[in-house]
Steps between C-alpha positions, in 0.01 A plus 500: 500500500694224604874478568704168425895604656761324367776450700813369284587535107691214469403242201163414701363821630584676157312264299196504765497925464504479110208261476334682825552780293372389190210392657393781775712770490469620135139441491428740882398185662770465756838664637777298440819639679832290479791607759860381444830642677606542153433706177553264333461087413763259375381138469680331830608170325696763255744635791785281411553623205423893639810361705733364205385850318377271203117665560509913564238557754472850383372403192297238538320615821102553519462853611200433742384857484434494163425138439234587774377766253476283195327218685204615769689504803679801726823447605650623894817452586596439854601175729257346717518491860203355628121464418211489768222288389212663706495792352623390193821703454875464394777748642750574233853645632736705285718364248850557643614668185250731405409825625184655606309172570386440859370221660097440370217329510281320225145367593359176289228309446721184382856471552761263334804437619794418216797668700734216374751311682856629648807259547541316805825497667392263781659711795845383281774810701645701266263448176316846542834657502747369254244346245309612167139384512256487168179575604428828307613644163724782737684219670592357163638829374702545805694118459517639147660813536763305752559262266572719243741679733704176512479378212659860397744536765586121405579566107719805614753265696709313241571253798180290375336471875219262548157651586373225765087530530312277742147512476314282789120357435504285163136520382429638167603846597834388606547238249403775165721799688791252520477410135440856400752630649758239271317626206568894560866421609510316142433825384710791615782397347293681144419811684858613646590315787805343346613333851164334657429143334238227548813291647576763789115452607455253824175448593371250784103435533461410837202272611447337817286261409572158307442649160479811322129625369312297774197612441510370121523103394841368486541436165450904452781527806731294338522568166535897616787369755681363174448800315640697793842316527552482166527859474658520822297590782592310820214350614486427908250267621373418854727803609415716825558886522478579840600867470633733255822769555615775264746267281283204465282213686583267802337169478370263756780254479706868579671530116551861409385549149697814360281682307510868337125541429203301692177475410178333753233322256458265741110504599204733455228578776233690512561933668484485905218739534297289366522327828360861674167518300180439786396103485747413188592113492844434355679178435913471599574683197321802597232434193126629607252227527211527255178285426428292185397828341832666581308710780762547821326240754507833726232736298327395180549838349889471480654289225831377489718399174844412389811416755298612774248246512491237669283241337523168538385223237306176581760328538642709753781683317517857550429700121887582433638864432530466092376816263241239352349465875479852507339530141212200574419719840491786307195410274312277785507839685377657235200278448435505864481882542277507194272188631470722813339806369232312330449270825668157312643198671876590486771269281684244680895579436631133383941530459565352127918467473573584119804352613844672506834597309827659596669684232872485515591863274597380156670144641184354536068448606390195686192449636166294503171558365211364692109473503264515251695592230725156528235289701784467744842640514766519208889637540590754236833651501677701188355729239166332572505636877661785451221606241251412801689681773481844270149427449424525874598902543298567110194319672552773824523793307217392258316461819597882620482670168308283294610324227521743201751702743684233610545409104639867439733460857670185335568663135654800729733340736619296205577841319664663757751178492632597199632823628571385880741326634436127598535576907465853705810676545398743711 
């Protein structure tokens, strides 16, 4: 029987092992294994709010041992460390947590590679030590539990103290946590924490290039920058960190910015061993090469989706690192592994941009809708985009569960509302 590894159960490689699964595994005609570091999945474009503590991870996760169950596919849980293409095999090392797992190997007969993205601190001195980083759900909960800490050590000091949070890198992630984190702050005052206010917050979104969101259209970037200010986030353009120390960041003009919590969103790249794998091809972001058909340019019978491909459209522009890349790569994979097994010419992958939106909490959604759907591009911003933005994370679990779950998910979350509070408090 044939075995189709998964490496990665992020938004692209968890969609490719339900179909897979669908397809092959319930039916005997294939083993589809999917490997993850984690037990679990949390959609990555969701981690600001994991952050804030206005989404619970713990109740919202996919379990991917049973999800694997329900779907077709098996589920191992372990990192990977390397994968030798001759003889078709992946090591997997232990998880540094868990007990009773040593280092293993899988064989395959087709591999895909979804292991994500990680943040990129650019050789930047001090990051790795004194900053919080967002690139998996247990990151999130860690900034969240130390922001909790502060905010309660905060409300017990009658004194009124500021809380000043820096947060360096402002893309979407950087842009949504800053405007989350206003929103939550706007809140404690109704759950007890009579002495931390919105007005005590001080946040500074730090971006060294000549505009904030550069890798949307301006009029996105600006109307978000307004929205920003007006709710009082300083907003720092063309601004330099050249290293970061325990109480805050030194630019590269030599300003000290004080700062009590920092957070790095400042860049994604693909994992560094990567880079190790026999004949890979990777671009200056780390990303492995692939073909038209989303084959590695290395070995035809190793795929590669999501933020760790490097694909690069006619025009030259490299495919960026967006859930909705990951999703398109997902089903042209898909398609391709099937085509194989009957002997088919494999699917060229083509890039469509749906376009893009930011959501700022409750202040505010801007964003732009583009392709088919408006012959062109149209700027949406409001309820309108707000509504749209939602609709994004129903389409991903209607894609994972299928759409009569997904239904039942939404009527639950908005039950347990009523009895929850608005934000986790612990």
């Amino acid at each position: 029987m044939q075995t189709i590894v998964i490496v990665g159960g992020g938004a692209g490689g968890l969609e490719l092992a339900t179909q897979l699964g669908h397809k092959l595994g319930r039916k005997n005609q294939a083993k589809i294994i999917l490997v993850d570091k984690n037990r679990t999945h949390v959609w990555k474009p969701l981690l600001h709010e994991v952050a804030s503590g206005t989404f619970d991870a713990g109740l919202n996760a996919v379990v991917y041992h049973a999800h694997g169950a329900r779907h077709g596919y098996h589920f191992q849980l372990g990192c990977l460390s390397g994968v030798n293409p001759d003889n078709k095999t992946l090591t997997l090392e232990p998880v540094s947590d868990e007990h009773n797992l040593g280092t293993r190997q899988l064989h395959y007969d087709q591999l895909v590679l979804a292991v994500g993205s990680v943040s990129n601190d650019f050789g930047t001195p001090g990051v790795a030590e004194h900053c919080y980083f967002l690139d998996s759900h247990q990151q999130a909960e860690r900034f969240h539990k130390t922001l909790l800490s502060t905010f309660t050590r905060i409300s017990q000091d009658e004194s009124k103290q500021e809380l000043h949070i820096d947060i360096v890198g402002a893309g979407a992630t950087g842009v949504e946590l800053a405007a989350e984190l206003f929103h939550v702050t706007e809140m404690l005052g109704s759950y007890g924490f009579e002495h931390m206010a919105a007005e005590q917050l001080k946040i500074r979104l730090i971006e060294a290039g000549p505009r904030i969101l550069p890798a949307l259209p301006d009029r996105i970037a600006s109307a978000a920058k307004r929205e920003l200010e007006k709710i009082g986030v300083e907003v720092l353009e063309q601004t330099r960190v050249q290293r970061a120390e325990h109480d805050g960041f030194v630019t590269s003009e030599d300003e000290k910015l004080q700062a009590d919590i920092m957070i790095w969103a400042a860049g994604v790249k693909a994992p560094e061993f990567l880079a190790q794998i026999k004949g890979v091809e990777t671009n200056r972001m780390g990303q492995v090469l692939v073909n038209k058909d989303l084959t590695s340019t290395f070995n035809n019978d190793i795929y590669v989706l999501g933020d760790a491909c490097g694909f690069q459209n006619p025009d030259e522009s490299w495919v960026p690192p967006r859930a909705q890349s990951a999703h398109q790569m997902a089903s042209v994979v898909k398609e391709n592994i099937l085509r194989k097994r009957k002997g088919l010419t494999p699917k060229e992958y083509r890039y469509m941009d749906y376009g893009s939106l930011v959501n700022l909490s409750r202040f505010s959604t801007v964003g732009s809708l583009m392709g088919n759907l408006t012959k062109g591009s149209m700027f949406i911003e409001g309820r309108i985009a707000k509504l749209v933005y939602v609709s994004l994370y129903r389409m991903h679990q209607a894609a994972i569960h299928g759409q009569v779950r997904a239904t039942i998910l939404w009527f639950a979350e908005r039950l347990v509302k009523v009895t929850r509070p608005k934000m986790k408090l612990h």
